[in-house]
C-alpha positions as CSV (number, residue, x, y, z in Angstrom):
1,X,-5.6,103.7,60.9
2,X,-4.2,100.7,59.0
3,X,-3.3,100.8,55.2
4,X,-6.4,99.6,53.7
5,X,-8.2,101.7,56.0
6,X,-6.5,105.2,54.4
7,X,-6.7,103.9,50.6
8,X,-10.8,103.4,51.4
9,X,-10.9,106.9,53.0
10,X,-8.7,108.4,50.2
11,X,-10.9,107.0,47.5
12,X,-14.1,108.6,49.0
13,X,-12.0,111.9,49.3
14,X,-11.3,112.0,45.8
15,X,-14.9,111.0,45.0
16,X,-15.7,114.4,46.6
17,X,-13.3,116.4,45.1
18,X,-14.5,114.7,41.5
19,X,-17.9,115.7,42.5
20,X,-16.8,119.3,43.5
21,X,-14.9,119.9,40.5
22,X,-18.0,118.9,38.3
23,X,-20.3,121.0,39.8
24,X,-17.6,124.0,39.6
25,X,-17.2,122.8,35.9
26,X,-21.0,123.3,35.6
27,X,-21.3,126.3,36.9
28,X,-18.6,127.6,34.7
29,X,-20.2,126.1,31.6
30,X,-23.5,127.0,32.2
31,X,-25.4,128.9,29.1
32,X,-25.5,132.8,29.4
33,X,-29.0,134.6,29.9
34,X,-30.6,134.9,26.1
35,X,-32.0,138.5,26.2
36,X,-35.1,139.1,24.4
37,X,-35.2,141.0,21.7
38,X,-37.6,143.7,20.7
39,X,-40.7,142.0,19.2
40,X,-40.0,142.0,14.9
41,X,-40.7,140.4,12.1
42,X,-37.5,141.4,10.2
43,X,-35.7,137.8,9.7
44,X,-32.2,139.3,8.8
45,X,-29.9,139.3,5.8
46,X,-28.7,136.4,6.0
47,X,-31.1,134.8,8.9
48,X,-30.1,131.0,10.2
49,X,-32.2,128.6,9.1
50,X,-35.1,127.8,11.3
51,X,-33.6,124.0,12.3
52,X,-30.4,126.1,13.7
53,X,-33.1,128.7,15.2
54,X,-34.5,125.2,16.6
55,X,-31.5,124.6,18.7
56,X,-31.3,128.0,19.8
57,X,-34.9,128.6,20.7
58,X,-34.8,125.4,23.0
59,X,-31.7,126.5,25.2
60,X,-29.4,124.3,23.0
61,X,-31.2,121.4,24.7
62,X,-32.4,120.0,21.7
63,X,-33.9,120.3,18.2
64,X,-37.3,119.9,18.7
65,X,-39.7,120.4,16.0
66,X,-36.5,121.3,13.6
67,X,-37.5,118.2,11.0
68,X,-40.6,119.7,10.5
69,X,-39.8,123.1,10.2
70,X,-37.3,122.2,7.6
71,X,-39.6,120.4,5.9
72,X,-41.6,123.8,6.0
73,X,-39.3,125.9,5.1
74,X,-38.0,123.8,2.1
75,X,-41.8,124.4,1.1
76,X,-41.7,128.1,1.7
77,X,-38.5,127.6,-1.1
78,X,-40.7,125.6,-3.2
79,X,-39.2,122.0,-3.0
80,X,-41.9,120.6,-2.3
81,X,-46.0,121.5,-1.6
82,X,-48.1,121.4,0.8
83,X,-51.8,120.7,0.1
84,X,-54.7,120.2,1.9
85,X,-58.0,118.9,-0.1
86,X,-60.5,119.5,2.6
87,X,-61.3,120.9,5.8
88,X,-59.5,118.5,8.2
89,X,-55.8,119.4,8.2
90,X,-54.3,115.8,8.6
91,X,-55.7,115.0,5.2
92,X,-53.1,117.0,3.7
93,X,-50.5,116.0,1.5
94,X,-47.0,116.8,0.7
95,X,-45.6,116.5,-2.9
96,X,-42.1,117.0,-4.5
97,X,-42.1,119.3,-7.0
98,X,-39.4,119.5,-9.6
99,X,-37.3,121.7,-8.0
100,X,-37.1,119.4,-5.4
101,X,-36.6,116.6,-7.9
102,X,-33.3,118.6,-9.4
103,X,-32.0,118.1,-5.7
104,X,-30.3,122.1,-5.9
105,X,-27.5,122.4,-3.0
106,X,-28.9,122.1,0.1
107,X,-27.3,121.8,3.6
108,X,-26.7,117.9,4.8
109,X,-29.9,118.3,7.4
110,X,-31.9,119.7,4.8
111,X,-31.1,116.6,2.2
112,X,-32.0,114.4,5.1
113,X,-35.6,115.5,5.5
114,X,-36.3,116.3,1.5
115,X,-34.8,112.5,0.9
116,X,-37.1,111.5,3.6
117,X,-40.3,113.1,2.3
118,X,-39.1,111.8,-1.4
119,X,-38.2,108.0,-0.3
120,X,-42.1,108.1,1.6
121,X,-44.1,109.6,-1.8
122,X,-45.7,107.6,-4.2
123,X,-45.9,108.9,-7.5
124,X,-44.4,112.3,-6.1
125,X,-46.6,112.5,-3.2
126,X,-47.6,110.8,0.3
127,X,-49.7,112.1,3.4
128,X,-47.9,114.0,5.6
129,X,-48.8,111.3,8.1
130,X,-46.6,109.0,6.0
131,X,-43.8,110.9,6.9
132,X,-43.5,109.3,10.1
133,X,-41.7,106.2,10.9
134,X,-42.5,102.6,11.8
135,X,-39.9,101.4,13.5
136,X,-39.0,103.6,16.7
137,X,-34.7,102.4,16.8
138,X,-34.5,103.8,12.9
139,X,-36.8,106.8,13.8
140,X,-34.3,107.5,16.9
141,X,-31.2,106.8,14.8
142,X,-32.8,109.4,12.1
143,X,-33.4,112.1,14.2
144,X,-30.0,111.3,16.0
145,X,-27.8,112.2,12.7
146,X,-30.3,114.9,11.7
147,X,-29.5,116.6,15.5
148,X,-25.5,116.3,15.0
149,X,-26.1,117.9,11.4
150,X,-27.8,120.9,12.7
151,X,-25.5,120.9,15.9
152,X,-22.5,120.9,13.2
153,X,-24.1,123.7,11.3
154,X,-24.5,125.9,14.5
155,X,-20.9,125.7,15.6
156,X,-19.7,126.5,11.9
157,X,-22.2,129.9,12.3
158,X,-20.4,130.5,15.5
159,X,-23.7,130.0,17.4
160,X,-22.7,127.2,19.6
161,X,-19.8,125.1,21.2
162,X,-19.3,121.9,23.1
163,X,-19.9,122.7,26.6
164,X,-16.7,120.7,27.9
165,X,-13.4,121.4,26.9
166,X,-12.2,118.4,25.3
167,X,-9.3,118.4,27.8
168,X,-11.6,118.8,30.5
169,X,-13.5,115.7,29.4
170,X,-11.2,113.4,29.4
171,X,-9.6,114.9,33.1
172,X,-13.2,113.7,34.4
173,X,-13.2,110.3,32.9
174,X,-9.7,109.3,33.8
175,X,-10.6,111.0,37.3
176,X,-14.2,109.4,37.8
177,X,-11.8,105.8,37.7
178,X,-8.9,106.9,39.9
179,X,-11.2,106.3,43.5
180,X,-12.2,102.6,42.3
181,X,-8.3,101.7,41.9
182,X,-7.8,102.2,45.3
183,X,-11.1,100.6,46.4
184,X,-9.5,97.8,44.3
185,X,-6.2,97.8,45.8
186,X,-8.1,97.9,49.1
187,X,-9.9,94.7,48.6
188,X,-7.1,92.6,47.4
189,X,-5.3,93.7,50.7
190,X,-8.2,92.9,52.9
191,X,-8.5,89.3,51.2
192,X,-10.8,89.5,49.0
193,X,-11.0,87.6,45.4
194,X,-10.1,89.9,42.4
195,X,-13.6,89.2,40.8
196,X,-15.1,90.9,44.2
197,X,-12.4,93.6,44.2
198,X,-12.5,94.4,40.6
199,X,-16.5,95.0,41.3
200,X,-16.0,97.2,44.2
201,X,-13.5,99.2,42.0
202,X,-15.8,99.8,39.1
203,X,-18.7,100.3,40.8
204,X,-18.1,104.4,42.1
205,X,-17.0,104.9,38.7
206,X,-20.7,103.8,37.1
207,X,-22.6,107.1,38.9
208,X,-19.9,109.5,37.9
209,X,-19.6,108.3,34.5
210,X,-23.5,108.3,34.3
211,X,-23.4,112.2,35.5
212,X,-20.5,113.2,33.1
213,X,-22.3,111.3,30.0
214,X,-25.8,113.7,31.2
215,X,-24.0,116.6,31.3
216,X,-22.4,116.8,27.6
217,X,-23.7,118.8,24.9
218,X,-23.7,122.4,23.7
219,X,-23.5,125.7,25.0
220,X,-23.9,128.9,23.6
221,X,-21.1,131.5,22.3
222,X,-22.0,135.4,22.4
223,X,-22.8,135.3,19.0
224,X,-25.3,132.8,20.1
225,X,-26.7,134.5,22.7
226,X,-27.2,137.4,20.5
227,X,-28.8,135.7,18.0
228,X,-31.4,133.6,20.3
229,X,-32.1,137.2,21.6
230,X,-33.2,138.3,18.1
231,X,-35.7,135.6,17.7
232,X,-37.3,135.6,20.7
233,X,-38.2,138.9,19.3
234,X,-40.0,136.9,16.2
235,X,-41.4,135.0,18.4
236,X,-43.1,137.5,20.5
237,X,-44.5,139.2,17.1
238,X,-45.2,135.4,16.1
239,X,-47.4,135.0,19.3
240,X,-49.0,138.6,19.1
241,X,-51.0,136.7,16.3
242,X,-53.8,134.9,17.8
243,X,-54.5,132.3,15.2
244,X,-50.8,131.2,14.2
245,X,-50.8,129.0,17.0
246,X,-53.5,126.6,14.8
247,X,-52.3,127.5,11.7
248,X,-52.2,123.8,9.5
249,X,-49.5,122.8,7.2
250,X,-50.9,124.2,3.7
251,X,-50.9,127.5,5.4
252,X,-47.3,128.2,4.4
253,X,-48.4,129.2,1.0
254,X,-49.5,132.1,2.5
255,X,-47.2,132.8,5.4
256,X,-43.8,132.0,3.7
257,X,-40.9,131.1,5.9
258,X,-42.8,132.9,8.8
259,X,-44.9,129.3,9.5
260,X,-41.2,127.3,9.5
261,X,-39.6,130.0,12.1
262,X,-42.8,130.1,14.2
263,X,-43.1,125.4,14.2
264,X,-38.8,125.8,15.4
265,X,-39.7,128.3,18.0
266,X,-42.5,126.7,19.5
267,X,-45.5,129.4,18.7
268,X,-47.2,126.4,16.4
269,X,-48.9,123.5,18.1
270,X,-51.0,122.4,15.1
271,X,-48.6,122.1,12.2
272,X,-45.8,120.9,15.1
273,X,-48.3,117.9,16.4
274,X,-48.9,117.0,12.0
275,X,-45.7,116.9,10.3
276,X,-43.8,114.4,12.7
277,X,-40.4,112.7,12.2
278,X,-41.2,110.5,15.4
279,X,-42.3,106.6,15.5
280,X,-45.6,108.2,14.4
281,X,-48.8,106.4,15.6
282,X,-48.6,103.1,17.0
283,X,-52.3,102.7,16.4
284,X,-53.0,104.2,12.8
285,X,-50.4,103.7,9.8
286,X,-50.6,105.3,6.4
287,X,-49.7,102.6,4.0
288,X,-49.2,102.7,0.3
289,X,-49.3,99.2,-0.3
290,X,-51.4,98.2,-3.2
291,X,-50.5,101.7,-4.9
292,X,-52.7,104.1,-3.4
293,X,-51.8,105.6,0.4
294,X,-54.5,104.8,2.9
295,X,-54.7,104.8,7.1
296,X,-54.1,101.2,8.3
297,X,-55.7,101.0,12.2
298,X,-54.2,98.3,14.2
299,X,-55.2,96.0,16.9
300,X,-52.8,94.3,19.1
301,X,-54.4,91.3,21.3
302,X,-52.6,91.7,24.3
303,X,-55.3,90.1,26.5
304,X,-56.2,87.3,23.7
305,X,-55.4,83.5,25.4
306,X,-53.1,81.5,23.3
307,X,-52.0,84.5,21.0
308,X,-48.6,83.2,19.7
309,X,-48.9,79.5,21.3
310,X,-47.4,76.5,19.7
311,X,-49.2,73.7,19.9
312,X,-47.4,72.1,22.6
313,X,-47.6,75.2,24.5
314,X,-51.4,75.1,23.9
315,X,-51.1,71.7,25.4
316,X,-49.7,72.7,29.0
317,X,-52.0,75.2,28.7
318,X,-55.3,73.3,28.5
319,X,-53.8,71.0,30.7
320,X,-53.3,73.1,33.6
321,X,-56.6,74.9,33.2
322,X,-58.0,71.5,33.3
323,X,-56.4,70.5,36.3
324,X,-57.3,73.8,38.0
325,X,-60.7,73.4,36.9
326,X,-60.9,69.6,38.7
327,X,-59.0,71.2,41.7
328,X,-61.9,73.6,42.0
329,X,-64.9,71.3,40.9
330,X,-63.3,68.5,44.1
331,X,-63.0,71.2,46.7
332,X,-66.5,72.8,46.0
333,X,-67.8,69.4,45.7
334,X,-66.0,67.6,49.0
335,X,-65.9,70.7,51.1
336,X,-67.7,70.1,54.4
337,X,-68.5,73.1,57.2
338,X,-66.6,71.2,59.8
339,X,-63.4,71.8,57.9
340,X,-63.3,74.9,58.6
341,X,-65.9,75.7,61.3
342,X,-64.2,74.4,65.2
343,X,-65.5,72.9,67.7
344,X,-65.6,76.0,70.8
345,X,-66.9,78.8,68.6
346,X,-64.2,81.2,69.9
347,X,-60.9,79.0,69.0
348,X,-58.0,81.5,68.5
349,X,-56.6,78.4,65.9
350,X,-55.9,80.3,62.5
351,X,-55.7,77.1,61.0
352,X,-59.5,77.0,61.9
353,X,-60.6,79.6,60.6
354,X,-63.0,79.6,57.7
355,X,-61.6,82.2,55.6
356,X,-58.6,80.5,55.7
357,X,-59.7,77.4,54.4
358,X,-61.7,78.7,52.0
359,X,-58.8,80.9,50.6
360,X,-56.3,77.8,51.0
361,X,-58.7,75.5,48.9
362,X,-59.2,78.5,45.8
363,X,-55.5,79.8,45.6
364,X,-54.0,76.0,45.7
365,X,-55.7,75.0,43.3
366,X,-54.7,78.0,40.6
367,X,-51.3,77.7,41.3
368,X,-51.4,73.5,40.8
369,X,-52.9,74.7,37.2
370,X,-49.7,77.0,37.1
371,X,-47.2,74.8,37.8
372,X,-48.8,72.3,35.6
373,X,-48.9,74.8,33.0
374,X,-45.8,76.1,32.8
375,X,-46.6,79.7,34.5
376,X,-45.6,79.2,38.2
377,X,-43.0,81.3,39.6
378,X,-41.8,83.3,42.8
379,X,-44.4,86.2,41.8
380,X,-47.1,83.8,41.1
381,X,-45.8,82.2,44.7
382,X,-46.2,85.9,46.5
383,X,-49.7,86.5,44.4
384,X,-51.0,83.5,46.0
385,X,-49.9,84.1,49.8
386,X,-51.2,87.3,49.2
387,X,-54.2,86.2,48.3
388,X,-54.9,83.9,51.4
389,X,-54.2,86.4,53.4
390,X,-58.0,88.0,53.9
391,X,-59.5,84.8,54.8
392,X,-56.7,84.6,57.8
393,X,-58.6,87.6,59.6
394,X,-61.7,86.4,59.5
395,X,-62.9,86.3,63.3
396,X,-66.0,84.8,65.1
397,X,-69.0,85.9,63.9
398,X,-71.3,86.0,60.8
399,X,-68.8,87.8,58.4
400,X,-68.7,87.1,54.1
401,X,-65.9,83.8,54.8
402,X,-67.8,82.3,57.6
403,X,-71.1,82.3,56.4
404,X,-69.8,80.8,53.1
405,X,-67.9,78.2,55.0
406,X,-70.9,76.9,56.4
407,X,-72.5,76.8,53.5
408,X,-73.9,73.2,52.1
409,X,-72.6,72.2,48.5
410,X,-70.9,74.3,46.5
411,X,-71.1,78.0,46.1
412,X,-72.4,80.3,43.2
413,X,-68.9,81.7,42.8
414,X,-66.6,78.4,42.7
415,X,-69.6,77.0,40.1
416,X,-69.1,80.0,38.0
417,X,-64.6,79.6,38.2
418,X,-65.0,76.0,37.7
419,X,-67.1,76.6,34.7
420,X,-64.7,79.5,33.2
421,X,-61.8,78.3,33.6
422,X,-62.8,74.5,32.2
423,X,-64.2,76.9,28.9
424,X,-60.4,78.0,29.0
425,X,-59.0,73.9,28.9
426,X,-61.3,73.5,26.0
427,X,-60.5,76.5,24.4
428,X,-56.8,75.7,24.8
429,X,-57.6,72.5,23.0
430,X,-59.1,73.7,20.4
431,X,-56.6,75.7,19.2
432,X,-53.8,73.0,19.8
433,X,-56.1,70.5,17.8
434,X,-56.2,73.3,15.0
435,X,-52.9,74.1,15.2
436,X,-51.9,71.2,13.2
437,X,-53.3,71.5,10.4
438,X,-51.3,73.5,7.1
439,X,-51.0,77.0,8.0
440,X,-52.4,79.8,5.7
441,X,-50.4,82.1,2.9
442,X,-50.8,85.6,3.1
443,X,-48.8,88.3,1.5
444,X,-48.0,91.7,2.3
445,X,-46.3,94.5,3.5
446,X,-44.6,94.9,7.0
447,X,-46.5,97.9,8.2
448,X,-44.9,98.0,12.0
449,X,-42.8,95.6,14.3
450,X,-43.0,96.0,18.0
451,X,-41.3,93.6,20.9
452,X,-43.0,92.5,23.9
453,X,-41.8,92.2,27.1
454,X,-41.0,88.9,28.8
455,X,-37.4,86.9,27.3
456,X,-38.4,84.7,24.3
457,X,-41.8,86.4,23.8
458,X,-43.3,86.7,20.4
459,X,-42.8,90.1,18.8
460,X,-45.9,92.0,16.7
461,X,-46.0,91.8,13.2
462,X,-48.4,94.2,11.9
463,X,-48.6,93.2,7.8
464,X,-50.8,95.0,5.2
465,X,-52.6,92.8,3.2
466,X,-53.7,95.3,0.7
467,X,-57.8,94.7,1.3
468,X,-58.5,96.3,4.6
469,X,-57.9,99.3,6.2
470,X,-58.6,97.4,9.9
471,X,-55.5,95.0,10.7
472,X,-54.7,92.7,13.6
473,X,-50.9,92.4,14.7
474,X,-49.5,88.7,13.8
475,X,-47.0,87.1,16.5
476,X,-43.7,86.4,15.3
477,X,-41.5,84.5,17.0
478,X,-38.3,86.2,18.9
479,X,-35.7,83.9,16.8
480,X,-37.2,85.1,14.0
481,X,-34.3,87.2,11.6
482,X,-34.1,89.0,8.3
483,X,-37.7,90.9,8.5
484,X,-37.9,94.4,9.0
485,X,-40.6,97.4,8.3
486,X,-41.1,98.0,5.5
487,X,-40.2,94.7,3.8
488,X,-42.8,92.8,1.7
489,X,-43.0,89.1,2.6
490,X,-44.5,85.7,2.3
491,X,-46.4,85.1,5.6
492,X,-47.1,80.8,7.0
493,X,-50.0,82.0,9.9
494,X,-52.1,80.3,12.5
495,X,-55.2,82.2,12.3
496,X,-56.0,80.2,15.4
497,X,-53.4,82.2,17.4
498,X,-52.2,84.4,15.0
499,X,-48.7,83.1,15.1
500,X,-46.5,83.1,12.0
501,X,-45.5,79.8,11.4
502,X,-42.7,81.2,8.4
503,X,-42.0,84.4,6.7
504,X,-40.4,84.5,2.7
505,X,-38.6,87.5,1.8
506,X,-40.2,88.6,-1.3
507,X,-38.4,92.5,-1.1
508,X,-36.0,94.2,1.2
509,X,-37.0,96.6,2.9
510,X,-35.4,100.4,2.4
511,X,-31.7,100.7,3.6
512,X,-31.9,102.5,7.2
513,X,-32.1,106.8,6.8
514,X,-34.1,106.5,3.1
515,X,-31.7,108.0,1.1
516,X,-32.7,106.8,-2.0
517,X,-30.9,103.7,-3.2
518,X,-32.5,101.0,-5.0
519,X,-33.4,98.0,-2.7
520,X,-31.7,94.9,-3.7
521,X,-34.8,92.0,-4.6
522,X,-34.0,89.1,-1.9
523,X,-35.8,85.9,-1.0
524,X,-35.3,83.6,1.5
């Protein structure tokens, strides 16, 4: 066995021993069995709050549902109230009272969610759907520090612990990168270029890392384990209760810190669904814009031609639906049956065969529109082939193809493509020919942003005017910087193509995690 040989085979040993000493480091570290507790509804002397009960009732996974049972429980404390006007529970409201208003000592995860409630009411209040954010990176960065303030709060408790020794952590890591230095030392042996061995020497360490950076997080301590025990007991008395499950909101007037203990543990599904700290609804938006909160519906054309076209773009556009259109209209018009149609009637020739030619005549002449457009690539390409393919099994006979292919003049269904897709050219022009003129002012306030996929495409802009409570998204273009959510602006559109032609700064939006600072007054 030569030298480079042994230093391959000795990185794939250690590779298996790395992997062997993770899964025995799992096994260690896994959590102990929580053992339930007799049911009660006895919360202790001095119980955790239900955002630590959170972490505990969820296998120190996660802190699901812990922002809104803190906001429940800082209810049950009277910070803030609950209300709920009518029958339908996602009317209801939350407002600060003044208690919550003399912010009284309160644990950093608690602040969080009461300055979060606060920065979202107008005049003291908001709906609870409010509460939810518009932006899904600021919602995820929220709920982020929020789980690290809880996690932080459990481990001072004694409830909880990291689940690697830090020592341990950092053997793994250096360890996961020791097999790729001899894959590396390999290749540069074997003759390779250090760009190609340096690749072949990071690439084992990209899995292990990815498994290490899975497997951190908490596990529990004894006291833990004891204390999970002694609410799984609340929750069984919780779930002995029929109608807690769909208990809303307002209902924690009456049930006190039970509602908060029973949304952390998982018996609610109601009052969980409600108070979210999430991205909220993509689709429906409470906005206060205009000084009075209200549900904003959105619609976001997807499917509409030319949404977020320049004009020039609107140009290659209607020029290669017009050329597809005329590469239709010619081969309907010019086709003949002998094209397609041999002379023996059993010719094996595929290049003979009607469905073929039929196919060949339709699928060139989209894909001359897409190239002419703009739109052609390898997938278009593959589309296309596949697309022909049907009309190269047509045999002898009276099938769909062949019966078309001997068909005098055009047929129904190339008079109906040609026709649709030379409504599409004009439309295309149309909108290039409007696109020119002075764009529109609007004003308003940034309700949601939302990218699209495809590099360079227009992102949504969903604005609230103020006057409706039905909104269409706007496109705003990728290079576009300095507006966020929340931010109330000075909009140049395109009603053509909804396209935002420029955007003014009229106020910043509110500094990431709303604690409440004064937003500085910006234009630009």
């Amino acid at each position: 066995m030569t030298h480079i040989e042994q230093l391959y085979w000795g990185g794939a040993a250690l590779i298996v021993l790395w992997l062997v000493v993770f899964g025995f480091s799992l096994a260690v570290t896994r959590n102990g069995v929580v053992t339930p507790g007799p049911a009660t509804q006895e919360l202790g002397d001095e119980p955790e709050s239900p955002a630590v009960v959170s972490l505990l009732g969820n296998g120190w996974r996660g802190v699901e549902h812990a922002a809104a049972a803190t906001l429940l429980d800082l209810a049950a404390r009277g910070l803030v109230e609950l209300r709920q006007p009518g029958d339908d529970p996602a009317r209801s409201s939350v407002h600060v009272t003044e208690a919550g208003r003399a912010a009284p000592m309160l644990l950093s995860y608690e602040r969080r969610v009461l300055d979060r409630v606060s920065a979202r009411a107008v005049n003291g209040a908001a709906p609870i759907g409010a509460i939810a954010f518009r932006d899904v990176k600021r919602a995820a960065a929220w709920n982020a520090e929020l789980r690290k303030e809880i996690i932080g709060e459990a481990r001072l408790r004694g409830l909880s612990r990291f689940r690697f020794a830090p020592w341990l952590v950092s053997a793994l890591m250096f360890g996961a990168f020791v097999p790729g230095a001899l894959f590396t030392v390999a290749a540069v042996m074997g003759g390779h270029n250090l760009r190609a061995a340096l690749a072949v020497g990071v690439a084992p360490a990209l899995p292990l890392m990815f498994l290490l950076g899975k497997s951190l997080g908490e596990r529990a301590t004894p006291r833990g384990l004891e204390r999970a025990g002694h609410w799984a007991g609340l929750r069984s008395w919780l779930t002995a209760h029929e109608d807690f499950a769909r208990l809303p909101p307002a209902a924690v007037t009456v049930w006190d810190r039970y509602l908060a203990y029973g949304t952390a543990l998982g018996v609610t599904t109601l009052t969980s669904r409600l108070l979210g700290f999430d991205s909220g609804d993509r689709r429906r938006v409470w906005s206060s814009y205009g000084g009075t909160w209200r549900p904003v519906r959105i619609r976001y054309p997807r499917l509409r031609p030319g949404f977020g076209g320049s004009a020039v773009h609107l140009l290659y556009l209607a020029s290669g639906a017009g050329v597809a259109a005329a590469g239709l209209c010619a081969f309907a018009v010019l086709r003949q049956p002998d094209w397609s149609v041999g002379i023996e009637a059993h010719s094996e020739g595929a290049w003979r065969q009607p469905g073929l030619v039929l196919s060949a005549g339709w699928v060139g002449s989209v894909l001359l529109g897409l190239v002419v457009a703009g739109k052609f690539s390898r997938w278009t390409l593959l589309v296309g082939f596949l697309a022909m393919m049907p009309g190269n099994f047509e045999r002898d006979g009276h099938g769909w193809f062949t019966d078309a292919a001997a068909h005098e003049g055009p047929l129904p269904g190339e008079l109906a493509a040609t026709v649709v897709v030379g409504a599409l050219a004009v439309y295309f022009l149309v909108l290039a020919c409007l696109e020119r003129r002075e764009p529109d002012m609007i004003t308003g306030e940034v309700l949601r942003m939302e990218s699209r996929k495809g590099k360079g495409a227009a992102r949504f802009l969903v604005l609230d005017e103020g006057d409706t409570d039905l909104t269409t998204a706007w496109a705003l273009p990728a290079a576009s910087q300095g507006i966020a959510t929340g931010a109330r602006v000075r909009l140049g559109v395109s009603r053509g193509t909804r396209t935002i032609r420029s955007a003014e700064l009229l106020r910043a939006a509110m500094p990431e995690g709303d604690r409440l600072k004064p937003a500085k007054q910006q234009a630009s």
